[in-house]
PQR file with spaces between the fields and no chain letter, atoms N, CA, C, O and H, PARSE charges and radii, in Angstrom:
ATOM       1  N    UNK     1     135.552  131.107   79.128 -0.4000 1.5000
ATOM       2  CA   UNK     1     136.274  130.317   80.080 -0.0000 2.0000
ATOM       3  C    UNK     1     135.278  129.395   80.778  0.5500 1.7000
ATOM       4  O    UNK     1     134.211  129.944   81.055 -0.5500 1.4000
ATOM       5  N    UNK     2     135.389  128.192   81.101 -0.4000 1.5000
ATOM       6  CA   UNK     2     134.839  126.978   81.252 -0.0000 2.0000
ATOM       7  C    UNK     2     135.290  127.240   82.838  0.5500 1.7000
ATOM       8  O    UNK     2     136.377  127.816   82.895 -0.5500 1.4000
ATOM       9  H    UNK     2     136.255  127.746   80.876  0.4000 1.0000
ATOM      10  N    UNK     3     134.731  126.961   84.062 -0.4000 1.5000
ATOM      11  CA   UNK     3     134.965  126.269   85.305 -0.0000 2.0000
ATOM      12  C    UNK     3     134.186  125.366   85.858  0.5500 1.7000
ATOM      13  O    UNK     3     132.991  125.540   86.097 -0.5500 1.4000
ATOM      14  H    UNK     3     133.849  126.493   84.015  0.4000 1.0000
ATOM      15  N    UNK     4     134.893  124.248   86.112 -0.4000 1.5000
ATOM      16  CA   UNK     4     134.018  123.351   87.076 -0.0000 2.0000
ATOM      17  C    UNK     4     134.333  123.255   89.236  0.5500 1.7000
ATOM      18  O    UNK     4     135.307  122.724   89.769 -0.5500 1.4000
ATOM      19  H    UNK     4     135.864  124.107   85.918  0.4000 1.0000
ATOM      20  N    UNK     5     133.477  123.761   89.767 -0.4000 1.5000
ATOM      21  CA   UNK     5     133.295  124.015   90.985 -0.0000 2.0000
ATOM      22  C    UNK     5     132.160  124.084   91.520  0.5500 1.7000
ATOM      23  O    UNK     5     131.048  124.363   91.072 -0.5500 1.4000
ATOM      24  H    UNK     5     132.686  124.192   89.335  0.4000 1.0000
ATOM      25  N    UNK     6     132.621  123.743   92.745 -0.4000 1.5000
ATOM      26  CA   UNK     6     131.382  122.856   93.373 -0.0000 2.0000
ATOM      27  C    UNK     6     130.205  122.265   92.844  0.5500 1.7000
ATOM      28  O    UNK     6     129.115  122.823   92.713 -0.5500 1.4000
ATOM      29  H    UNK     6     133.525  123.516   93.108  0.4000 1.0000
ATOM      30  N    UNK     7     130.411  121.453   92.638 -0.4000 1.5000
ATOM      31  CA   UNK     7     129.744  120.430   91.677 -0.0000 2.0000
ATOM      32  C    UNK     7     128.802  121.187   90.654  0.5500 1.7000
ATOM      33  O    UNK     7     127.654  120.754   90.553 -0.5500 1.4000
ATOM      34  H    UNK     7     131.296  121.000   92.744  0.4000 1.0000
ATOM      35  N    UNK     8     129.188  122.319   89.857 -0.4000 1.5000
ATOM      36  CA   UNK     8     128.571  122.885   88.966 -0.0000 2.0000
ATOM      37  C    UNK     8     129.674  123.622   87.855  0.5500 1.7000
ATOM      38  O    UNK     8     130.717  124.226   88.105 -0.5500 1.4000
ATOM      39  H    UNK     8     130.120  122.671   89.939  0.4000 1.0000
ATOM      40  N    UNK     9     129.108  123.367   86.709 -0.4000 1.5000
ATOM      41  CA   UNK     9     129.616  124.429   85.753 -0.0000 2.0000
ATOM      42  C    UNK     9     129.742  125.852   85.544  0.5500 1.7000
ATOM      43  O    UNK     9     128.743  126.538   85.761 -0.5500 1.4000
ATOM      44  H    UNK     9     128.260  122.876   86.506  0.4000 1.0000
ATOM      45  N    UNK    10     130.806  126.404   85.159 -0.4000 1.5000
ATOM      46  CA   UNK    10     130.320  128.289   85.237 -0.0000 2.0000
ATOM      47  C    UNK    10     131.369  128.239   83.794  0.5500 1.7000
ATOM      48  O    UNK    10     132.457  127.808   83.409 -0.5500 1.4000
ATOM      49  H    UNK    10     131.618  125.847   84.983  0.4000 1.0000
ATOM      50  N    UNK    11     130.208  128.989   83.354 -0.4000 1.5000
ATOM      51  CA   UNK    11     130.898  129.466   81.972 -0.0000 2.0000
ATOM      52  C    UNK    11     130.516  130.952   82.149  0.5500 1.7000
ATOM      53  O    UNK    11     129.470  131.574   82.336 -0.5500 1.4000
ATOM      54  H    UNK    11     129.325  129.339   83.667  0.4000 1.0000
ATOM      55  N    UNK    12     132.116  131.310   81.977 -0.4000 1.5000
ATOM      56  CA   UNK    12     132.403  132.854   81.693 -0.0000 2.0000
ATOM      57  C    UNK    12     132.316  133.677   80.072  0.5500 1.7000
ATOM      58  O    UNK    12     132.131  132.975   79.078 -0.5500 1.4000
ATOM      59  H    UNK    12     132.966  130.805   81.826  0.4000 1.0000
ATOM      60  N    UNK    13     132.399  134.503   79.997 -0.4000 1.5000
ATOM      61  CA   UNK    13     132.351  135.293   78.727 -0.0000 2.0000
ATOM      62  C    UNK    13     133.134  136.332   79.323  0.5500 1.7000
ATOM      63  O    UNK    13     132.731  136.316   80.486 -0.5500 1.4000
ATOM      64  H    UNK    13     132.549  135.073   80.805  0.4000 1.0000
ATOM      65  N    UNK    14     134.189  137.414   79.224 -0.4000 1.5000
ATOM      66  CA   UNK    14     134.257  138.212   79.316 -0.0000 2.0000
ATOM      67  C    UNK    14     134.789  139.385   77.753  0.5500 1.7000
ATOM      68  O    UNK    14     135.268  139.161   76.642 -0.5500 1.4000
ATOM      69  H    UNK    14     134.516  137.427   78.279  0.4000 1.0000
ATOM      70  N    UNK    15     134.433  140.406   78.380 -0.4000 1.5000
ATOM      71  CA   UNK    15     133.720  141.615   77.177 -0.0000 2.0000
ATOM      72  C    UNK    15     134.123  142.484   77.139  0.5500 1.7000
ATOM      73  O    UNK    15     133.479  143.151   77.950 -0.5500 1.4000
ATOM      74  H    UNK    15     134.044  140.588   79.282  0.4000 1.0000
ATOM      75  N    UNK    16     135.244  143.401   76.486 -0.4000 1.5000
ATOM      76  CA   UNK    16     135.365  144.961   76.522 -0.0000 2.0000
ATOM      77  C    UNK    16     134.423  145.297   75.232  0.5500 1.7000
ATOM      78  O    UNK    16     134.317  144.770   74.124 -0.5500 1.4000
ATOM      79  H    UNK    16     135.767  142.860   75.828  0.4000 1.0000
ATOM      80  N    UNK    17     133.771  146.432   75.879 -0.4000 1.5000
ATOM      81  CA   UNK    17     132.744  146.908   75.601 -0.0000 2.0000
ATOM      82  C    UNK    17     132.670  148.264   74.980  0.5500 1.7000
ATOM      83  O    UNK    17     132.190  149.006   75.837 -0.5500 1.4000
ATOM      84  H    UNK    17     133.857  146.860   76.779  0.4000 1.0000
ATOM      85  N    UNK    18     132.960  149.037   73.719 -0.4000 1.5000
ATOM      86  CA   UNK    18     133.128  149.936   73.755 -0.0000 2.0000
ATOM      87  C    UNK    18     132.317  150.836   72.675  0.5500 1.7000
ATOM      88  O    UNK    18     132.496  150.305   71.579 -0.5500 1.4000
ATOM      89  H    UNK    18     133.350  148.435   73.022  0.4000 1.0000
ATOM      90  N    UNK    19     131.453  152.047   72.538 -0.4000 1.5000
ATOM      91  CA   UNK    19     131.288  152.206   74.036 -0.0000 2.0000
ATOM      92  C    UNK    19     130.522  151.412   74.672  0.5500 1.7000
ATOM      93  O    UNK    19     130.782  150.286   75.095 -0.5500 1.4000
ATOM      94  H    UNK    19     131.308  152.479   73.428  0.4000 1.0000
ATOM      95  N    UNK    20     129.326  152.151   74.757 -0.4000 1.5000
ATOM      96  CA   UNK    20     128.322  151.248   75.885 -0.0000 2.0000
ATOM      97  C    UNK    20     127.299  150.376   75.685  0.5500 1.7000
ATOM      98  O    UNK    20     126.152  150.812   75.579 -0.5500 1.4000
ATOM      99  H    UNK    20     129.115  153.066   74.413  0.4000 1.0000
ATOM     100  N    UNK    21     127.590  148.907   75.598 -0.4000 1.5000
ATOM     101  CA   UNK    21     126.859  148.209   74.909 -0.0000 2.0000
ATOM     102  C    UNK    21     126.388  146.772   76.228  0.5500 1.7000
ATOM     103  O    UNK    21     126.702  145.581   76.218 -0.5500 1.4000
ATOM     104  H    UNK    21     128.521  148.552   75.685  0.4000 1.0000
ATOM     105  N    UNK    22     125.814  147.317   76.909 -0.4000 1.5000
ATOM     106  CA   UNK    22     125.707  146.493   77.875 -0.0000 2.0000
ATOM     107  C    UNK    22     124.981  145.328   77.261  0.5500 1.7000
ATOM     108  O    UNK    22     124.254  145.433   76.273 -0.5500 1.4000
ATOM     109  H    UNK    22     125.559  148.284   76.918  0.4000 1.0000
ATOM     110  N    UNK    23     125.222  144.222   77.904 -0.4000 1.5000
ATOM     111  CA   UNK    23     124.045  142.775   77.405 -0.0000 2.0000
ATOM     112  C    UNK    23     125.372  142.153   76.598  0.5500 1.7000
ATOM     113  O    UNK    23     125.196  140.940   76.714 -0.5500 1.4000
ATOM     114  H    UNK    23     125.813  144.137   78.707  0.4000 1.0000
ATOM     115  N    UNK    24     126.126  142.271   76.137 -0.4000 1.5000
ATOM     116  CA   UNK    24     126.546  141.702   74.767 -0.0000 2.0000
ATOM     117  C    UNK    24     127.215  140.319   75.118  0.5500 1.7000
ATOM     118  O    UNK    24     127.048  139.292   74.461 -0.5500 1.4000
ATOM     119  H    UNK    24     126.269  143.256   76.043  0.4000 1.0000
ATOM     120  N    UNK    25     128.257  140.475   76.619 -0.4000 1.5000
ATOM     121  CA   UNK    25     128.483  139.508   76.907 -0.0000 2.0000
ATOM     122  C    UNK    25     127.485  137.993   76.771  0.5500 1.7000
ATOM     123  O    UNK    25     127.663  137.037   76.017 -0.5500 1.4000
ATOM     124  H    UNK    25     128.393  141.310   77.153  0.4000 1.0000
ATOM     125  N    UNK    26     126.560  138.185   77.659 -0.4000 1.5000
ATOM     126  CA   UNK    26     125.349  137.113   77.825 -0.0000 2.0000
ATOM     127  C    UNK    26     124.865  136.839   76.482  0.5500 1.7000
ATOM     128  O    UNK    26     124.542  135.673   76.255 -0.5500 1.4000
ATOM     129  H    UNK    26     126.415  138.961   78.272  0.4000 1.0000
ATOM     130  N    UNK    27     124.761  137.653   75.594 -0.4000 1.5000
ATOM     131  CA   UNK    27     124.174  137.593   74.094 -0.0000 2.0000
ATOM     132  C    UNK    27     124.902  136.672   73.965  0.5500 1.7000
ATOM     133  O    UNK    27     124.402  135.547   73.978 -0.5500 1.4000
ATOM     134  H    UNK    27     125.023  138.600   75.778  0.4000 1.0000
ATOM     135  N    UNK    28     126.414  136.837   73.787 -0.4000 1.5000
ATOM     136  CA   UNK    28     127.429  135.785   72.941 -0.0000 2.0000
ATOM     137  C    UNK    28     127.369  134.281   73.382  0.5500 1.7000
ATOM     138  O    UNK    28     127.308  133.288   72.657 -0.5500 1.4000
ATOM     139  H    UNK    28     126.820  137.751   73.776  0.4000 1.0000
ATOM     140  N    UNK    29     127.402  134.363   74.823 -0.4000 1.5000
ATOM     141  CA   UNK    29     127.316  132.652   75.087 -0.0000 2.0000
ATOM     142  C    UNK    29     125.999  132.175   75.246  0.5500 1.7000
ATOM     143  O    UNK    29     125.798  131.125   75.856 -0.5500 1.4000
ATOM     144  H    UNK    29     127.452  135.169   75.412  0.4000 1.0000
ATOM     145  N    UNK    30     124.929  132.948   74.678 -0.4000 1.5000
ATOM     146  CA   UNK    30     123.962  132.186   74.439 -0.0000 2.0000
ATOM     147  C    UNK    30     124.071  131.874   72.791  0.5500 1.7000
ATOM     148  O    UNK    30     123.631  130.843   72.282 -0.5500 1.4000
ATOM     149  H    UNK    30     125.092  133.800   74.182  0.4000 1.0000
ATOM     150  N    UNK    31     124.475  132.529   72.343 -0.4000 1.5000
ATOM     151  CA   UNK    31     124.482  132.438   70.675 -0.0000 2.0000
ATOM     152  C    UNK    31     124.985  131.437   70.243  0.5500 1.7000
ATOM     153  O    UNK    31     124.381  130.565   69.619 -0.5500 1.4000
ATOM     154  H    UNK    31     124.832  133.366   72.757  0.4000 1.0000
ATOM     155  N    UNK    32     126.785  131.440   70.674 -0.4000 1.5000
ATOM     156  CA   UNK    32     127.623  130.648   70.343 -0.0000 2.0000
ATOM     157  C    UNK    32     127.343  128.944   71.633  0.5500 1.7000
ATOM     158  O    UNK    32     128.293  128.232   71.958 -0.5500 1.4000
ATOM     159  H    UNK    32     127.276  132.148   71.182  0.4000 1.0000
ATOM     160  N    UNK    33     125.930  128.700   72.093 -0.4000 1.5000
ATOM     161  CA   UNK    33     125.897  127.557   72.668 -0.0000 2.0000
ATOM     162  C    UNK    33     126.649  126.980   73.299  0.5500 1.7000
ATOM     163  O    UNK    33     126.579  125.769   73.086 -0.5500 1.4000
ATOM     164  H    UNK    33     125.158  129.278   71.829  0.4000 1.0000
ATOM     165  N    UNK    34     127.729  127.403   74.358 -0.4000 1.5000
ATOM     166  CA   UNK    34     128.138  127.195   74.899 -0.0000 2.0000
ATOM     167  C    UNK    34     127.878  125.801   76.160  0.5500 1.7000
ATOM     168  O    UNK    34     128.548  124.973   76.778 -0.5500 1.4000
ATOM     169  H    UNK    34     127.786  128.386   74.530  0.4000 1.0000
ATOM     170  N    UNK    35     126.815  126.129   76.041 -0.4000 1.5000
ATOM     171  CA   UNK    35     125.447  125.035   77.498 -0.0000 2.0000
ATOM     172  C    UNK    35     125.656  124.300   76.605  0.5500 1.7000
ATOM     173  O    UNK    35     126.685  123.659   76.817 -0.5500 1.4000
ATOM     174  H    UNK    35     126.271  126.801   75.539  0.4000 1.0000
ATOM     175  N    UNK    36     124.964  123.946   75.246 -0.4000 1.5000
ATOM     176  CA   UNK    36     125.234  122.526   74.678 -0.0000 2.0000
ATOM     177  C    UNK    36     126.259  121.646   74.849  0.5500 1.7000
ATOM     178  O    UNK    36     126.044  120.443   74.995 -0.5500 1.4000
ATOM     179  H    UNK    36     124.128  124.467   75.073  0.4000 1.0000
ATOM     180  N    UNK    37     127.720  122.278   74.846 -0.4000 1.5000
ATOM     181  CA   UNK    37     128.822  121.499   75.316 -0.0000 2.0000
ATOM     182  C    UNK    37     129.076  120.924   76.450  0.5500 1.7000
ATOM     183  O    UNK    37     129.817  119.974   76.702 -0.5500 1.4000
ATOM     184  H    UNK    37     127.895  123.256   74.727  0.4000 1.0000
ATOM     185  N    UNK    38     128.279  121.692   77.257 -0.4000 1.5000
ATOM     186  CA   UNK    38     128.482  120.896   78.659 -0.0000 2.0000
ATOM     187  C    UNK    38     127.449  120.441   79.813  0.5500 1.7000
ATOM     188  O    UNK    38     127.419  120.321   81.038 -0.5500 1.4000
ATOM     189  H    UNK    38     127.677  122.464   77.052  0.4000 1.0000
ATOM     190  N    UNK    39     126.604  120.257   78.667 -0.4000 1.5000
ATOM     191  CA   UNK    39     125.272  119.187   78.943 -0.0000 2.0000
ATOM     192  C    UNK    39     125.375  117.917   79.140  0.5500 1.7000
ATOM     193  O    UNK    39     124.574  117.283   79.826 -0.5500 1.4000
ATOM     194  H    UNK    39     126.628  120.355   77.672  0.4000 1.0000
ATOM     195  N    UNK    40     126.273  117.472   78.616 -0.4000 1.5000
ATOM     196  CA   UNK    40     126.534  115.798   78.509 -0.0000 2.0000
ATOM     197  C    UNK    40     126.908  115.224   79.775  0.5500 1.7000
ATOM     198  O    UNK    40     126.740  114.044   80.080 -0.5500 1.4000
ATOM     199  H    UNK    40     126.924  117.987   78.059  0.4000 1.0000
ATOM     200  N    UNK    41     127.735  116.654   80.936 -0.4000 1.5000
ATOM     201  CA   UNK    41     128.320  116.287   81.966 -0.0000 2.0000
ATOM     202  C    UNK    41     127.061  115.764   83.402  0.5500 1.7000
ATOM     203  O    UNK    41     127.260  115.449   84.575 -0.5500 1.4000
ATOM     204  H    UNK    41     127.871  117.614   80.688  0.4000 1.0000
ATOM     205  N    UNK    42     126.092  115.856   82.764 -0.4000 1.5000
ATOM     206  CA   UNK    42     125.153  115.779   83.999 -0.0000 2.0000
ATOM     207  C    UNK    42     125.206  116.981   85.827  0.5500 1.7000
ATOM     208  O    UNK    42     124.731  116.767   86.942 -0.5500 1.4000
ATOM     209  H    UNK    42     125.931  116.112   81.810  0.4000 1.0000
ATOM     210  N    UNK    43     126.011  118.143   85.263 -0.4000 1.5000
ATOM     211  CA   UNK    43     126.391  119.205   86.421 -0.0000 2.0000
ATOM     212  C    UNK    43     125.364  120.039   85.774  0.5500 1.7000
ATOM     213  O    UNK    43     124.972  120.096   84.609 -0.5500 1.4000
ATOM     214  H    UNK    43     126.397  118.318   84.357  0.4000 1.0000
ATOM     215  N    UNK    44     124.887  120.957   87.331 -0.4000 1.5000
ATOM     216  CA   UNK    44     123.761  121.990   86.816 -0.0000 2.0000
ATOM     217  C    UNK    44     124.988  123.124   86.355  0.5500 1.7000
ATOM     218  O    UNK    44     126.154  123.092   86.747 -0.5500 1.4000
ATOM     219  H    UNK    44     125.205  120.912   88.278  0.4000 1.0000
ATOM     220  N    UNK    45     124.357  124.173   85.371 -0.4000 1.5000
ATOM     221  CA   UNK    45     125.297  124.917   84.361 -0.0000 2.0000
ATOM     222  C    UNK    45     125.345  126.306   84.950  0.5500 1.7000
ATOM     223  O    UNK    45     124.447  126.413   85.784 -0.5500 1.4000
ATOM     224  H    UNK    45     123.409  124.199   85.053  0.4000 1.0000
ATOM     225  N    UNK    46     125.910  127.182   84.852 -0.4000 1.5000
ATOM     226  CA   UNK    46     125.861  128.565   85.558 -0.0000 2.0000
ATOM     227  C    UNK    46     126.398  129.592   84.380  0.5500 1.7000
ATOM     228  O    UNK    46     127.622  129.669   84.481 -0.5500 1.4000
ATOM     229  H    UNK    46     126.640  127.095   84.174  0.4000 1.0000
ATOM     230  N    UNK    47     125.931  130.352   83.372 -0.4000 1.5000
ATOM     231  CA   UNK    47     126.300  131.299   83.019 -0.0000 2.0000
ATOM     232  C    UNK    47     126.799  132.633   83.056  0.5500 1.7000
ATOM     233  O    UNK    47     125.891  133.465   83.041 -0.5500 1.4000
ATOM     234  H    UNK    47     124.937  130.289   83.290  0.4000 1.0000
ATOM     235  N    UNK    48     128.007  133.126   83.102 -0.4000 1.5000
ATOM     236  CA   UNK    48     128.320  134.547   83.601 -0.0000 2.0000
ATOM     237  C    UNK    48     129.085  135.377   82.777  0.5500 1.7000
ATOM     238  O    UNK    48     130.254  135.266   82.408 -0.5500 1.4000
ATOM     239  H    UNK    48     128.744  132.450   83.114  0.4000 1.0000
ATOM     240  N    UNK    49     128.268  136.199   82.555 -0.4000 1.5000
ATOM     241  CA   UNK    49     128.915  137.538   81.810 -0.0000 2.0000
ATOM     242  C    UNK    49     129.110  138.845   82.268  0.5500 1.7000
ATOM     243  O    UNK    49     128.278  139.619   82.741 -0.5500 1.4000
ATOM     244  H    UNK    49     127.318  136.290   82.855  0.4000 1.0000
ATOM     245  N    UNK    50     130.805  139.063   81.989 -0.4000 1.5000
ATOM     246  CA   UNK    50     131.105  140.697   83.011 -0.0000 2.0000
ATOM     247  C    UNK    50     132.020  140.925   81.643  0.5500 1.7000
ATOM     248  O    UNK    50     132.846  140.241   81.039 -0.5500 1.4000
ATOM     249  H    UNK    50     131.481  138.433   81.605  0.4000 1.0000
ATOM     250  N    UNK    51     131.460  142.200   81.479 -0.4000 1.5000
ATOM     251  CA   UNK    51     131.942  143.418   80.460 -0.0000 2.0000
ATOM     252  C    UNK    51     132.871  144.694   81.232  0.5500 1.7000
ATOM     253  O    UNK    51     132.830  145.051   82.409 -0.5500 1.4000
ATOM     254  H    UNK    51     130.789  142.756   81.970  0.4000 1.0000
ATOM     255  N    UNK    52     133.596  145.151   80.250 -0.4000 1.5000
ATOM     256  CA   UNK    52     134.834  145.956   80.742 -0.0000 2.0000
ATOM     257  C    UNK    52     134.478  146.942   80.006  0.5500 1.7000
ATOM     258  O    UNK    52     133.699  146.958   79.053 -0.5500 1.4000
ATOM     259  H    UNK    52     133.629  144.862   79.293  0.4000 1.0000
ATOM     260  N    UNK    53     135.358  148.152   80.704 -0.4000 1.5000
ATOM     261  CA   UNK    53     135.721  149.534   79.286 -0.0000 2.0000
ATOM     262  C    UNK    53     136.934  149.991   79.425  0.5500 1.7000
ATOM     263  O    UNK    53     137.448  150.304   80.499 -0.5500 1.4000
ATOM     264  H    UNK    53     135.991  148.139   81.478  0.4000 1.0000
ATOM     265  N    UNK    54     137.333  150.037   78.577 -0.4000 1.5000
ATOM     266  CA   UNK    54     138.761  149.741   78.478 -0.0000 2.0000
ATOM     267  C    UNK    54     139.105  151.473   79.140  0.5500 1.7000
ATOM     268  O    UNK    54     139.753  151.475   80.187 -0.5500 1.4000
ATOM     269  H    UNK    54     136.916  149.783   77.705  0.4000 1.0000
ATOM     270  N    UNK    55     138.767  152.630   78.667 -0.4000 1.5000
ATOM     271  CA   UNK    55     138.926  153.665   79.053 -0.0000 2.0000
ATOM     272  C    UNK    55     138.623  153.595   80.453  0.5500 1.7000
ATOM     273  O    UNK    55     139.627  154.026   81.019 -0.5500 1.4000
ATOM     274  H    UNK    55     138.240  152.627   77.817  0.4000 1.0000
ATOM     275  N    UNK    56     137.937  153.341   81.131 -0.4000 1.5000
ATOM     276  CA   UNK    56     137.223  152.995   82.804 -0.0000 2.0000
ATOM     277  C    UNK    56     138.170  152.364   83.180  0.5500 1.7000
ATOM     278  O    UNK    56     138.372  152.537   84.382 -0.5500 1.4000
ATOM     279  H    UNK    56     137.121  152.991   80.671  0.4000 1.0000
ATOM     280  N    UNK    57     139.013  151.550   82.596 -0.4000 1.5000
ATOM     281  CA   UNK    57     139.295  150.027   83.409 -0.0000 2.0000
ATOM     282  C    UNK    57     138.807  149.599   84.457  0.5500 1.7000
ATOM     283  O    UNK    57     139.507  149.358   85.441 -0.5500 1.4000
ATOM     284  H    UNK    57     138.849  151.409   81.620  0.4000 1.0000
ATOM     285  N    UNK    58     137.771  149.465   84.433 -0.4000 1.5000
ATOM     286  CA   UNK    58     136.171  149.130   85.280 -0.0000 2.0000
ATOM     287  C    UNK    58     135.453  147.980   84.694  0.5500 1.7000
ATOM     288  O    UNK    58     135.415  147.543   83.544 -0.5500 1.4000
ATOM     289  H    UNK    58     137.203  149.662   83.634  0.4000 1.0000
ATOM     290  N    UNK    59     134.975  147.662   85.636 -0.4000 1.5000
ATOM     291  CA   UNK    59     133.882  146.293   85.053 -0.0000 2.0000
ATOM     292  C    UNK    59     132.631  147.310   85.100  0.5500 1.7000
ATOM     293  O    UNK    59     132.617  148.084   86.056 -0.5500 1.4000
ATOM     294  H    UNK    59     135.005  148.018   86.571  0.4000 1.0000
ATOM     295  N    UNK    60     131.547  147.389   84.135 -0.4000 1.5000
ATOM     296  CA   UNK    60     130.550  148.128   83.278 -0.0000 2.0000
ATOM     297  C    UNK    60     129.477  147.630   83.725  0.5500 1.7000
ATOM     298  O    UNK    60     128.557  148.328   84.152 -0.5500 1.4000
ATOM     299  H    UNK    60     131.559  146.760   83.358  0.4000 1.0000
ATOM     300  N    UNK    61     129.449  145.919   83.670 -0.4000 1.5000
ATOM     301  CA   UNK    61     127.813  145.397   83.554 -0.0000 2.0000
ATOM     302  C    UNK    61     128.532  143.977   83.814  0.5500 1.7000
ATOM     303  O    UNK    61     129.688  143.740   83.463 -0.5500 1.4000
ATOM     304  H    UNK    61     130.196  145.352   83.324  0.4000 1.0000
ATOM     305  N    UNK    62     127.641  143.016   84.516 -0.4000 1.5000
ATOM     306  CA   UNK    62     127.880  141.634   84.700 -0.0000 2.0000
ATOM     307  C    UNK    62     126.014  141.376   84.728  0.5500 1.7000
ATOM     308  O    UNK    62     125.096  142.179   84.895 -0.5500 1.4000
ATOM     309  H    UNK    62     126.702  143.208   84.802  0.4000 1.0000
ATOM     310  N    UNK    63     126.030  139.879   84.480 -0.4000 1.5000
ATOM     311  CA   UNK    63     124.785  139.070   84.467 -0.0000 2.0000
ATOM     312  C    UNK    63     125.196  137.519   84.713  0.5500 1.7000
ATOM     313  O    UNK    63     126.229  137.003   84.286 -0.5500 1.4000
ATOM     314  H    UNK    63     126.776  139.227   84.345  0.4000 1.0000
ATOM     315  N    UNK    64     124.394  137.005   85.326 -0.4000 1.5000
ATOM     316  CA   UNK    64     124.328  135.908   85.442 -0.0000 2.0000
ATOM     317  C    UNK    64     123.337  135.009   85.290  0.5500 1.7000
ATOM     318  O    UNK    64     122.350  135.702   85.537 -0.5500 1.4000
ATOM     319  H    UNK    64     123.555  137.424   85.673  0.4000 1.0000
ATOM     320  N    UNK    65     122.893  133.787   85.017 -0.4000 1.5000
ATOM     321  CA   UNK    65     121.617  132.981   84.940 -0.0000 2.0000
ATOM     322  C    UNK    65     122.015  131.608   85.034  0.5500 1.7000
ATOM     323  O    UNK    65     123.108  131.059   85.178 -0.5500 1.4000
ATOM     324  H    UNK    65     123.696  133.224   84.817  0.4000 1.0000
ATOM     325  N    UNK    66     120.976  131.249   84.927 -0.4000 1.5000
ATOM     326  CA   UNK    66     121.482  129.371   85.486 -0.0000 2.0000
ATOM     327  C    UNK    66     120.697  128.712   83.648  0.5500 1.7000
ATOM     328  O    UNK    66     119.765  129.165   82.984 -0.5500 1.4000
ATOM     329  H    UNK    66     120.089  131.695   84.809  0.4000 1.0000
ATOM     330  N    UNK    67     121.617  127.537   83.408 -0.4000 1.5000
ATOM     331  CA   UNK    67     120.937  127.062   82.225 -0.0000 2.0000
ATOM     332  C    UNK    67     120.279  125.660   82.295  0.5500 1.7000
ATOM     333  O    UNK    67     119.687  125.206   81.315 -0.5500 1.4000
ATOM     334  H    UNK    67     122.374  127.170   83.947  0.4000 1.0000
């Protein structure tokens, strides 16, 4: 999921995770280049990944970083 707010980008990933595979979110939208697409916009970029378990129905693990 793509958001643009306050004058910055946030790209989401979200992850059920099963079992416990923390990281995987952040893995994927670095893999699948996500930042490349929305480089062109001249906004600083914000990456965020929050993983689920479906048995928990809990959020597991989140990360964030700037690109």
């Amino acid at each position: 999921m793509t958001a643009r707010f306050n004058r910055q980008m946030h790209l989401f990933e979200f992850k059920v995770v099963e079992p416990a595979r923390n990281g995987t979110s952040m893995a994927q939208l670095n893999a699948r280049r996500f930042v490349h697409r929305c480089r062109g916009r001249g906004l600083p970029i914000r990456l965020i990944g929050v993983e689920f378990r479906r048995a928990e129905r809990k959020i597991v693990a989140s990360d964030a970083e700037r690109a």
